[in-house]
C-alpha positions in Angstrom: 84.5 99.1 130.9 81.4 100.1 133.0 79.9 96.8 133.9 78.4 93.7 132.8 74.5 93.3 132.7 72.5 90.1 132.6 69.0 90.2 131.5 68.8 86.4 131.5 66.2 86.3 134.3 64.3 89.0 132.8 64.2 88.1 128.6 65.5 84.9 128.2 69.0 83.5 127.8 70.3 86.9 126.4 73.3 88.0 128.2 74.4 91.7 127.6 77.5 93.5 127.8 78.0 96.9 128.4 81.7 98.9 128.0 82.6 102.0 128.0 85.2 104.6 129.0 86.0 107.0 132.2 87.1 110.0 130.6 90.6 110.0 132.9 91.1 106.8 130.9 94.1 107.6 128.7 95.5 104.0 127.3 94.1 101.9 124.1 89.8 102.9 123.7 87.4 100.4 124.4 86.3 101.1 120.7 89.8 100.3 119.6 90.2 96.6 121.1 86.4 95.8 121.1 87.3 92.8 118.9 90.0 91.6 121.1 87.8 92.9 124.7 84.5 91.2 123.7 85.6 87.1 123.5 88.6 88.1 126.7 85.1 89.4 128.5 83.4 85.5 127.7 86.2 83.5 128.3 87.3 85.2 131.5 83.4 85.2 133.1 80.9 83.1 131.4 82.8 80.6 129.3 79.8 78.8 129.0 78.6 81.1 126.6 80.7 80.4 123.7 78.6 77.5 122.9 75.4 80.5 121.9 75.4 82.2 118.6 75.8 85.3 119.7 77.7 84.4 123.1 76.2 87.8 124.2 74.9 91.2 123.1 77.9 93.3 122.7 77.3 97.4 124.0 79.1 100.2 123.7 78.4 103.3 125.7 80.1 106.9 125.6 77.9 109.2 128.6 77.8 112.6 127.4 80.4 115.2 128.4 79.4 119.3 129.5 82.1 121.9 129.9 82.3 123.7 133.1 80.3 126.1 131.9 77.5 123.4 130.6 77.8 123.8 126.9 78.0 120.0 125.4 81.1 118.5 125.0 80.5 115.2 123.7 76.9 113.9 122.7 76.0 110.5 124.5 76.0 107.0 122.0 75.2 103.7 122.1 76.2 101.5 119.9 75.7 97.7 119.3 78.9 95.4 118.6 78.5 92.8 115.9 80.8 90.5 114.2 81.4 88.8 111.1 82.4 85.4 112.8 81.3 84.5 116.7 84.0 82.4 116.4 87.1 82.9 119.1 90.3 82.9 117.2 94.0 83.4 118.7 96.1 85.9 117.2 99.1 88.3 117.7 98.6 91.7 118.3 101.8 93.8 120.2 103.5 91.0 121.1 100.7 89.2 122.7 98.8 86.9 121.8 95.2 87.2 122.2 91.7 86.3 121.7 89.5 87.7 118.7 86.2 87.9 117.3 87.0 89.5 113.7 85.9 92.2 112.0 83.5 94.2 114.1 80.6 96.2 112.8 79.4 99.4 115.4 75.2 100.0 114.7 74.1 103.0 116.1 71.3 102.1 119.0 68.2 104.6 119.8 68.5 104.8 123.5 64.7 103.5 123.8 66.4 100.0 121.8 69.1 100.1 124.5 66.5 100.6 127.3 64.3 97.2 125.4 67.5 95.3 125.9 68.6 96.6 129.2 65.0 97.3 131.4 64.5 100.5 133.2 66.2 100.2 136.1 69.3 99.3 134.5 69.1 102.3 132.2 68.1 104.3 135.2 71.2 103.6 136.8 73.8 104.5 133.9 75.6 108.2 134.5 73.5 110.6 132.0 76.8 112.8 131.7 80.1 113.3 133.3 81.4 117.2 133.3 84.7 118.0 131.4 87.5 119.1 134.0 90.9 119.2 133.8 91.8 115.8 135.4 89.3 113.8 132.8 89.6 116.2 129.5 
């Protein structure tokens, strides 16, 4: 997860939530427990928000990736996290039991759409690409 960002004082009572991965990151994808990360994220840090439909605008962020010698490894995506019910629910999953939102749906973002949502110097501060090495591949 890269951080949390909240546009509140800037467009209103919109909160937004950007995750995403290091590429050393070698357990369970953010993409893979989005449904279970998203209502752990509002229950752990802004409860409060459980009583908005949607709590918060879910992102999800993979920085492009170069190999050492520059060709593209990766392209860069953003994605926005939707699902069907905004409704917390506990279930099991690995012996645990945890929060969920449901099935998710991923939309692909145009980064101008991400940039609306986030402001300039939000976006400006977001890595534009991490380089492949061995220790992050």
């Amino acid at each position: 997860m890269t951080g949390f960002h909240d546009v509140s004082a800037k467009r209103g009572p919109e909160l937004v939530i950007l995750t995403g991965e290091l590429p050393q990151h070698t357990s369970t994808s953010v993409t893979n427990m989005a449904e279970h990360l998203a209502p752990k994220l509002i229950q752990r840090h802004f409860p409060h928000r459980f009583e908005e439909l949607p709590p918060a605008i879910f992102l999800e962020h993979y920085i492009e990736e170069r190999t050492p010698d520059g060709r593209l490894g990766r392209k860069a995506t953003w994605d926005r996290l939707t699902f069907h019910s905004w409704a917390p629910r506990r279930v099991w999953l690995s012996g645990q039991e945890r929060l969920s939102f449901g099935d998710l749906h991923w939309e692909h973002l145009p980064e101008h759409e991400v940039e609306a949502l986030l402001g300039k110097a939000e976006m400006a501060a977001i890595p534009r690409d991490l380089p492949i090495t061995s220790e992050n591949s």
